[in-house]
N, C-alpha and C positions, 0 to 999 in steps of 0.2 A: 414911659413904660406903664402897663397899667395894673392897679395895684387890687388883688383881691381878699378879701379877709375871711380867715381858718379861724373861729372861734369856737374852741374847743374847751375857754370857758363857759359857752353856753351849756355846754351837757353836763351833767351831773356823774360826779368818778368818769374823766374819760379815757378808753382805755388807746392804748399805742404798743403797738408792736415792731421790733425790731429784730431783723434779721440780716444775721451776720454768717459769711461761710467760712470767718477764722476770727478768731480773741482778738481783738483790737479792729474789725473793718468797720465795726457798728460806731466805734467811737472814733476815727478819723471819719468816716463819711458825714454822720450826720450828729455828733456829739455838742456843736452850738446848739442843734435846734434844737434836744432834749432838755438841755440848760432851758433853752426861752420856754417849752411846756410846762417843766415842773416850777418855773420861777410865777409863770401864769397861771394854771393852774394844781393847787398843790393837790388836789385828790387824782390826780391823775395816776393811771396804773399802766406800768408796762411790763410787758412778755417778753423778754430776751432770750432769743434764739441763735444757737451758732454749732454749726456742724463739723467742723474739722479741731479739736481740743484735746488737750490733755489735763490733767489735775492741776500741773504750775500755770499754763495758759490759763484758766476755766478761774485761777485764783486772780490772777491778771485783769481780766475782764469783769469779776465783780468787787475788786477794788475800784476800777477806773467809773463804772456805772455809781458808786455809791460817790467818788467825786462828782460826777457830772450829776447825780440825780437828789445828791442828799438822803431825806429819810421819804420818798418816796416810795410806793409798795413795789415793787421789783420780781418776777416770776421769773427765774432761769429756767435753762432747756439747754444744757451741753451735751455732745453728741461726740464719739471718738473717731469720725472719718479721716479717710486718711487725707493727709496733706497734699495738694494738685491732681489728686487723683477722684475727686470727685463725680465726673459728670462715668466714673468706670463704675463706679462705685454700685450699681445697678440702681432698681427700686426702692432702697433702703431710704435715702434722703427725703424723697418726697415721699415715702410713707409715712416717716416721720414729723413731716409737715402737714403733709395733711389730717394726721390724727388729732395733732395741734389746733387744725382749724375745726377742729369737731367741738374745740372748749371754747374755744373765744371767738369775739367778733370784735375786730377791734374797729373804732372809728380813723385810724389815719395808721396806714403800715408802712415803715421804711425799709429798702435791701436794696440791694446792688440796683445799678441800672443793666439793663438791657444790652449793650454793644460793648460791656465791659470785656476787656481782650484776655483776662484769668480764667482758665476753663473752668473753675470752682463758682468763681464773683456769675462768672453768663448764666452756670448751668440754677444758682440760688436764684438769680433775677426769676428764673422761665420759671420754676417749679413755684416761687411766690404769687406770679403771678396768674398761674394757673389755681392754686389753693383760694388766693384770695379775689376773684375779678370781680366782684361787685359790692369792691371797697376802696378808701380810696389811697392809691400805693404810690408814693417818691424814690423814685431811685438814687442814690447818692452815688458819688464819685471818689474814687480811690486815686492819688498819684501813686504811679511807676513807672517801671523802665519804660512799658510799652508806651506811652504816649496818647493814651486814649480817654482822654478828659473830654474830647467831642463840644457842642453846644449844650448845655442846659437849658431850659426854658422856664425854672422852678426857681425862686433866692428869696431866700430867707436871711435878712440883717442880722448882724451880730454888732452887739456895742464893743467897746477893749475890753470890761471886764467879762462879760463872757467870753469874749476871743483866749484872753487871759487862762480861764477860767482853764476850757477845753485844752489848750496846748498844757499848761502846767498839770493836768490828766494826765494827758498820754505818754508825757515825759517820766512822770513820777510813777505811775501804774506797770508801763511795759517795760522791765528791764531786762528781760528777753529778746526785747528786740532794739535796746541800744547799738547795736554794732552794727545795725543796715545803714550802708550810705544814707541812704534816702529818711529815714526814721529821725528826725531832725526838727526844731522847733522854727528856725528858717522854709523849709519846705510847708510846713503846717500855716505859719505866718502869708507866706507869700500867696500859695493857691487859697485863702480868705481873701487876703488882699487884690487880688486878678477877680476874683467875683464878686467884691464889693464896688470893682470899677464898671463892670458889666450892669449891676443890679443901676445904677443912679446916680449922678449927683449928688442928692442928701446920704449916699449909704458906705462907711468907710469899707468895712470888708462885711461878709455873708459867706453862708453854706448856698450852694446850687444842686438842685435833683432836674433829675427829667420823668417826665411822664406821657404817657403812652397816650393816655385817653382821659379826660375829666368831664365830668357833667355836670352844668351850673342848673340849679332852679331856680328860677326868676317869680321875686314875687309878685 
């Protein structure tokens, strides 16, 4: 596999944005790799964004952020859309994304992938990647019922203690959503562990994104 390096301790405060279409997708999707940013570099700033919330969710999600991120600078954006009913929702969503993209630029943006099968997760991918196309955007991967984890072509290593790290988050932060089958620290375990066999040999488990399009400059 061939291996490319994100060094995003080369910039000075770099900034990351994350976007979520419900409290908790930012930090099952892509919650190792935030660990491994703020563990690398700690001036790092990120913009968390998530459109479907309410006050207990909204508390939810910036408890789970300050496990995953520590005392990094943290910029919320919660939004009260309604629940599966997003891509109804009209222009509201992505106006409110795109006003977002009027403050920041960030250097590496996370949100749903693309062929995700939640009309919420598709409708956040499209409008992300519409606000932000000439940055560079990972889509991360949600389990559910639907089955639509797809190929990734993106992995990002996670050692045990950040695997640790991240599941003892999600479990401790979201107690709103103990009661989903699925919402389990085996399910969190297992899809790390299925893309740390994909990612190599040397890599026990990892997070997986896909991406659409990247542009390497060759020195």
């Amino acid at each position: 596999m061939q291996e490319l390096s994100l060094n995003l301790g080369s910039i000075e405060a770099p900034s990351v944005l994350c976007v979520g279409a419900h409290c908790d997708d930012i930090e099952i999707g892509c919650g190792g790799t935030l660990i491994r940013i703020a563990e690398s570099c700690p001036d790092a700033k990120f913009d968390w964004i998530v459109f479907c919330s309410d006050d207990q969710r909204a508390a939810e999600s910036r408890r789970a952020a300050g496990l995953l991120l520590g005392d990094s600078k943290i910029n919320f954006h919660f939004h009260g859309f309604r629940d599966g009913y997003l891509p109804w929702e009209g222009a509201a969503p992505k106006e409110a994304l795109q006003e977002l993209a009027q403050s920041v630029s960030p250097d590496l943006v996370l949100t749903h992938h693309a062929d995700d099968m939640h009309q919420d997760h598709r409708l956040v991918a499209e409008i992300t990647a519409n606000a932000f196309r000439d940055h560079l955007l990972l889509g991360y991967e949600i389990p559910k019922y639907d089955g639509d984890l797809g190929r990734p072509n993106i992995y990002v290593p996670l050692n045990e203690t950040q695997v640790k790290r991240k599941v003892a988050a999600l479990i401790e932060a979201f107690p709103t959503q103990a009661g989903k089958y699925w919402f389990t620290e085996d399910t969190f375990r297992g899809l790390l562990r299925l893309r740390g066999v994909e990612a190599g040999r040397s890599v026990s488990h990892a997070e997986a994104f896909h991406s659409r399009k990247i542009r390497i400059r060759l020195a």
